[in-house]
N, C-alpha and C positions, 0 to 999 in steps of 0.2 A: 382282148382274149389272146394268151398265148399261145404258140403253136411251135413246137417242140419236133426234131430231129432227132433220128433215133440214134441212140448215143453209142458209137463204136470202140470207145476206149474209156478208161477210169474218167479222165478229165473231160470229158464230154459227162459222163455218166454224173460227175458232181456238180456240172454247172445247170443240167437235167434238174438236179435233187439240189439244189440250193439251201442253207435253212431257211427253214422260215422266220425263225424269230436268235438273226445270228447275237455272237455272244458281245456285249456290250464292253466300251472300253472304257479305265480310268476316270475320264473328262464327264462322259455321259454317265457311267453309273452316279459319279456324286452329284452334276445337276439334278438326274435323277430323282436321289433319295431325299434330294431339298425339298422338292413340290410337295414330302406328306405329312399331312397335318395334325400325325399322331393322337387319332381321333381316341377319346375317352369310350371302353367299351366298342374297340374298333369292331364294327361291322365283317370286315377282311378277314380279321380271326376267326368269325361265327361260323363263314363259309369255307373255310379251311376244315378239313375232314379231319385234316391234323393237329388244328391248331394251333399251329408254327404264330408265334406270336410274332408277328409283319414287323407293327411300327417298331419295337427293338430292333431287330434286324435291320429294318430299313435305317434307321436314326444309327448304328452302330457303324455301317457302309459309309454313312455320312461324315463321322466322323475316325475315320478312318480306321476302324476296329475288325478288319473286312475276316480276323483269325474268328472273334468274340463274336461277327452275324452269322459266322458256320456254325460254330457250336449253338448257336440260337434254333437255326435249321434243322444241325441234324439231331439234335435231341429227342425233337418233336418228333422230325422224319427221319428214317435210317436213308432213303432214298431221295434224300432233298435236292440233290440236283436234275437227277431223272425229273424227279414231280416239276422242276421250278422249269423244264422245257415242255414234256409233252403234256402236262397237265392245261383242262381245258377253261383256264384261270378268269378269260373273259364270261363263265357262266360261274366260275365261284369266286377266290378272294379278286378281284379283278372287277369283276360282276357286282360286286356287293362295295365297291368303293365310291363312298361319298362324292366324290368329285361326277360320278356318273348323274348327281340328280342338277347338275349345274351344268350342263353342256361342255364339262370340260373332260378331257381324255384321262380314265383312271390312271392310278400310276401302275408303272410296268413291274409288277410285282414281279413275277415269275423269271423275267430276265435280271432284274437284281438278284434273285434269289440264285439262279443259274449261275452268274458273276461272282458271287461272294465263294459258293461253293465249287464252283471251276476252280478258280484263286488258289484258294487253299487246299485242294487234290494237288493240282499242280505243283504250288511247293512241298508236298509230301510231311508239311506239316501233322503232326499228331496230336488229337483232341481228344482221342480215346483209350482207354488200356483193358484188356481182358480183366475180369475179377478175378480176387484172389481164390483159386479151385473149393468148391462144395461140397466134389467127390460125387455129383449126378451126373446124368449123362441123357440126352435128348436128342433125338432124331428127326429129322427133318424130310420129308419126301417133298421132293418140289424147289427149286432153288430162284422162283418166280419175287415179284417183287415183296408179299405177304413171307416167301422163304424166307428171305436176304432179311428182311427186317426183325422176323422172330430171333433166326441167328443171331443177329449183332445185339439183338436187346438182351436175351439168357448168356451171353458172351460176355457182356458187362457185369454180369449179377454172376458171373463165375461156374457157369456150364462148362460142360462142354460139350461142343456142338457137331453132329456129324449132317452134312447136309446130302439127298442122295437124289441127284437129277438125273434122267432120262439121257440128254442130248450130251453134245459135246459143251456149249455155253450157259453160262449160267444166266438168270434176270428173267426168264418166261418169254412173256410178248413183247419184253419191254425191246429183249435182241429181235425176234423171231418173228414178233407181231404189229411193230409201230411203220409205220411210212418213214421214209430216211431222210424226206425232207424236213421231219421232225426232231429225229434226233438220229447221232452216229452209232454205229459199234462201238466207235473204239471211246466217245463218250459212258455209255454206258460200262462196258466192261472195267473202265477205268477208276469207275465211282464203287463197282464191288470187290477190284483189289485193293482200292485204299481204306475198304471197311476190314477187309480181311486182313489185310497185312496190320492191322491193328489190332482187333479181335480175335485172330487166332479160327476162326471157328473153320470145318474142311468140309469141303466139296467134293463128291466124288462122282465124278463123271463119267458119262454112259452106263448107269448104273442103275436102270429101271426097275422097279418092283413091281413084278406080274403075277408071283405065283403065291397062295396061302404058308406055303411055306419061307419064303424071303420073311411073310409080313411076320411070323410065327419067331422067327428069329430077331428080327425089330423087338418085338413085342419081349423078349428074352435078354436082350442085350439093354435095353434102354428104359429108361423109368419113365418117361414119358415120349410120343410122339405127334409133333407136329403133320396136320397136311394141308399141303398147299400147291395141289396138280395141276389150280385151273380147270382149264376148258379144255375138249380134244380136237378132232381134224372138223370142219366143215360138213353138218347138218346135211344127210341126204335129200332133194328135191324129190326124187321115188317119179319122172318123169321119164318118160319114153326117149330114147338118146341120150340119155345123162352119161352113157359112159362113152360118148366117141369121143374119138381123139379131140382136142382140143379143148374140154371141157376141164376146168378145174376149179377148187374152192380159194375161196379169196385170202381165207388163212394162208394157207398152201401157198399160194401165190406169190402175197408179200414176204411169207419168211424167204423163199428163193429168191427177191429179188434184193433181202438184206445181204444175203449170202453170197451171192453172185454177181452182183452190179450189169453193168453192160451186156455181161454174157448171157443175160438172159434174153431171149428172142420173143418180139410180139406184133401179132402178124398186124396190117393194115386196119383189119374192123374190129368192135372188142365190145361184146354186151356185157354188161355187171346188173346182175339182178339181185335189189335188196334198196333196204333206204334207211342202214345206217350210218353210222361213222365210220363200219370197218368196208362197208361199198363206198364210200366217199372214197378213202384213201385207194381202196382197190382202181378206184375210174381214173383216179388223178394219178395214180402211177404208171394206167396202161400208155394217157395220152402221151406223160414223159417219156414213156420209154418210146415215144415215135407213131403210137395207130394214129393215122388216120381221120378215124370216126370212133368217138367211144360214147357208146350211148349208154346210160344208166336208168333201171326200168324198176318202178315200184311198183304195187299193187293198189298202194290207195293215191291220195290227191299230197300234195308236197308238202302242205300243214300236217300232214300225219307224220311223218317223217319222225326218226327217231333218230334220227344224225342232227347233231346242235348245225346251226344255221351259217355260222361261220363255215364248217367242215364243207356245207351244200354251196359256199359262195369259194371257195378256195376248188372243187373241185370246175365247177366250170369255167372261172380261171382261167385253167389247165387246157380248157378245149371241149371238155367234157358235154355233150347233149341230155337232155332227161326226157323221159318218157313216162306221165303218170297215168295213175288209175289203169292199169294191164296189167295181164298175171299170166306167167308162161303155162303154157298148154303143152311143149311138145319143143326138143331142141332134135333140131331139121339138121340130116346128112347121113349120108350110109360110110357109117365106120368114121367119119370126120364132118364137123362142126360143118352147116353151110348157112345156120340161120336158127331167130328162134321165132317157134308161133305164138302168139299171143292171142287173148281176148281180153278186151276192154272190161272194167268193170263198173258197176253202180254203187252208190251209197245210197240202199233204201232203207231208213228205219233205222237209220243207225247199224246196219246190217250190211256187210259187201256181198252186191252180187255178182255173177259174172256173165257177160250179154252174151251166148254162144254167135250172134247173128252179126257182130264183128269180131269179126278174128280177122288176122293179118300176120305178114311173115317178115319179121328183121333180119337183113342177112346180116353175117357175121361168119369172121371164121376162129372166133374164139369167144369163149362164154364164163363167166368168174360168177361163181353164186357166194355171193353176200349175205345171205341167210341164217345164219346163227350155227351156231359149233354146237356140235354131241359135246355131253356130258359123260366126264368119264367113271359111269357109273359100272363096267367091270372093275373097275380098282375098288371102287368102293365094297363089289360083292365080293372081295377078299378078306375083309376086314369082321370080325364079327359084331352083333349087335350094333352096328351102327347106324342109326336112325336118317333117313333119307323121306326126302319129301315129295309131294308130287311131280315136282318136273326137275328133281332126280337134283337136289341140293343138299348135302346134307346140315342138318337139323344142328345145330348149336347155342349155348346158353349165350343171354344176349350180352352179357355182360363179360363172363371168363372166357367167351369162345370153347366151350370144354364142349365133346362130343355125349349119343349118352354111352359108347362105351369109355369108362371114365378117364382109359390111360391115353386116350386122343383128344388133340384139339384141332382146329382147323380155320381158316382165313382165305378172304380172298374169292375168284371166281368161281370157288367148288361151293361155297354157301352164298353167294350174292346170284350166282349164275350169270356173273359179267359185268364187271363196274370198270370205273376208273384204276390208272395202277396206287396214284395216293390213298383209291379204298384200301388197298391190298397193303398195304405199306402199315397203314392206321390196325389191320385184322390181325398182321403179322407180329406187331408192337405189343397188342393187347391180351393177344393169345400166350406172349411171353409172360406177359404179367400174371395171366390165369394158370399156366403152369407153374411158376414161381409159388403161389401162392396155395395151390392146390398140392405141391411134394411138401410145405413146408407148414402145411397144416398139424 
C-alpha cells in the first residue's frame, strides 16, 4: 500500500500522479502488436462502442504503418487517443480479448492505441481536411468529448462549425473531470488542436448560453444545433452541515486539482461518500495529494458498487480505507467540517434499510460527496419543445440522435446521464451523421 507525501511543488506533484498506464515505446509497442491473433469477427471490436477495428490497427503498428493505425483510430473515434488512455478497456475491447479465456494477459490495446495516436499528433502529421463548404452552418453547445466529435465529423462533410463552451478549456470532463494519473492536460488539449488545426471548426470560449434569447439567436443563425453540455456541479446531499466549510463535490474537487496541481491543499483526514468511479478517483486523489486517512463510505455492501473493480483496487493502492453498508446522516462541525455521522445499513428484502440503533461519528476535516451530478435541466428549460425524461435526460431518436424539437440533436451525458467519454465520442459521431442527413433530406 502506498503512502504518499503531500506534494509541494510540480515535481512532487507528478511523481504523486504518475500515469498509470505510461506511453509505450518503439520496442514494446511492436512486440506488442505481434501477440494478436487477428481473430475472425474479433470480439475486441464487439466491445468497442466505437468500433475502431483493433486487429487493423494493431497489425498496421506491427508493421510499421503507425500514420495508416491513426487513421484506422480516428475515423472510428475523433477522440482516439483520449479513449486509448482513460478508456476502461479492461471491461470492454481489453475485456473481451480472447487471450482472456487462456490465462494469458489480453493484449494492451488501449496503450497501442495511445502510441500509434500520440506518434502521429506529435509529428503534426495530417490525416484529415475540412470538406469542400455546403454553405450550412451548425452549432454546437458544449465542447465535451460528444462536442469535439460532432465538430470534426460535419467538418469533414463540409459544415461549418461553431462550437460554444462555457469554460475557458475545451474536452468537458475529459480536462475538468478525469484523475491526472489517468491522463494530462496538455495530452488532452493536444489531441483537440491537432483536430482543429485540421478541420477548421472554432471554439469559442467562455461563452455560455443561459438565456432564451442567446438560444433564439442560435436558433436563427444556424440550421441545425448540436448539444452536448453533459452533467452539471455535484448532486445536493440536502444534509444538515453540508455547507460547512470543508465540504465539497468531487467534481469540483477533481477539476481544481486538474487545474492546480500541488497548490491545492488537503488537510490530514478526508471522507468521500459514494461508490462510484468518480469516488474512486476522488479518494485516490485525496490520499496523493498527502491525507492521512482517507476513508471512502458507501451505502450498500462493495458488490454493489458501481465503480468497475479495478478503479476500487487502484484506489486503495493509494492508501485509501472503505467503509460499507453506512449512509451519512449528519456532517458534524459548527461552520467547519469535524466529522461525519453515520448509520449502518441493512439489506432486507432486497430493500436498504437503515439501523438508527448504530449510528456513529467519522471524524474528518474534509468531506467529498461522490454522489452523482445535477442535471443541467435549466438549459434545457430554454430550449422549446424539447422532450426530457424522468430523471431529466433528454429524449432522442435512437438512431439520428435528432431531439423532438427537430432543429436539435444531442449526445453524450445530457441523454445517457453519465457514461463513458468513448460513449460520448460514438453520440457525437452519429449525431453528425443524423444532421447530415436530416439538412439533406
Amino acid at each position: 500500500m502506498a503512502e504518499y507525501k503531500r506534494p509541494t511543488s510540480e515535481a512532487e506533484f507528478q511523481e504523486n500522479f504518475k500515469q498509470k498506464n505510461p506511453l509505450m515505446n518503439d520496442t514494446q509497442a511492436y512486440y506488442e502488436s505481434s501477440r494478436c491473433l487477428f481473430c475472425y469477427d474479433a470480439p475486441c471490436i464487439q466491445a468497442c462502442p466505437t468500433h475502431i477495428d483493433i486487429p487493423l490497427f494493431i497489425k498496421q503498428i506491427h508493421t510499421d504503418n503507425v500514420t495508416g493505425a491513426s487513421k484506422t483510430i480516428f475515423e472510428a473515434n475523433w477522440l482516439g487517443n483520449a479513449c486509448g488512455i482513460v478508456c476502461p478497456t479492461g471491461v470492454l475491447c481489453e475485456g473481451a480479448c480472447v487471450y482472456n479465456h487462456q490465462d494469458v494477459p489480453p493484449i494492451q490495446i488501449g496503450r497501442l492505441q495511445n502510441y500509434a495516436t500520440n506518434k502521429t499528433i506529435n509529428s503534426g502529421k495530417e490525416l484529415f481536411e475540412k470538406g469542400e463548404a455546403n454553405g450550412k452552418k451548425v452549432a454546437i453547445v458544449g465542447s465535451g468529448p460528444a462536442g469535439i466529435a460532432c465538430a470534426a465529423e460535419l467538418s469533414v462533410m463540409g459544415y461549418e462549425v461553431d462550437i460554444f463552451e462555457a469554460k475557458e478549456n475545451p474536452s468537458g470532463l475529459t480536462v475538468h473531470g478525469i484523475a491526472p494519473y489517468k491522463i494530462t492536460n496538455e495530452e488532452v488539449l493536444k489531441e483537440v488542436k491537432y483536430l482543429q488545426d485540421q478541420l477548421k471548426f472554432n471554439i469559442h470560449y467562455n461563452s455560455a448560453i443561459t438565456s432564451k434569447e442567446q438560444i433564439k439567436d442560435l436558433e436563427s443563425k444556424y440550421d441545425a444545433i448540436f448539444i452536448g453540455v453533459g452533467l452539471g456541479q455535484t448532486a445536493e446531499l440536502n444534509l444538515k452541515g453540508e455547507n460547512n466549510e470543508g465540504v465539497v463535490g468531487a467534481v469540483e474537487f477533481i477539476e481544481e486539482l486538474r487545474m492546480k496541481h500541488h497548490r491545492v491543499k488537503v488537510p490530514k483526514s478526508v471522507v468521500v461518500i459514494g461508490g462510484g468511479n468518480t469516488a474512486m478517483d476522488a479518494a485516490s486523489e485525496a490520499a496523493r495529494m498527502g491525507a492521512r486517512k482517507t476513508v471512502l463510505a458507501y451505502r450498500r455492501s462493495k458488490d454493489k458498487m458501481g465503480a468497475y473493480g479495478f478503479e476500487y483496487d487502484l484506489a486503495i493502492s493509494a492508501g485509501v480505507d472503505s467503509l460499507f453498508n453506512v449512509t451519512p446522516l449528519e456532517i458534524v462541525g459548527n461552520g467547519k467540517v469535524e466529522g461525519v455521522k453515520f448509520a449502518k445499513t441493512e439489506n432486507q428484502n432486497g430493500e436498504l434499510k437503515v439501523n438508527m440503533n448504530n449510528v456513529f461519528i467519522v471524524k474528518c476535516e474534509m468531506v467529498i460527496k461522490a454522489t452523482g451530478q445535477a442535471k443541467q435541466g435549466h438549459f434545457y428549460d430554454l430550449i422549446d419543445d424539447l422532450e426530457i425524461d424522468k430523471r431529466t435526460r433528454i429524449v432522442v431518436d435512437d438512431k439520428t440522435f435528432q431531439c423532438s424539437n427537430k432543429k436539435y440533436f444531442a449526445g453524450g451525458d445530457a441523454i445517457n446521464g453519465g457514461a463513458e467519454v468513448v460513449n460520448a465520442a460514438y453520440d457525437g459521431k452519429m449525431a453528425a451523421r443524423g444532421i447530415d442527413n436530416w439538412l439533406n433530406e
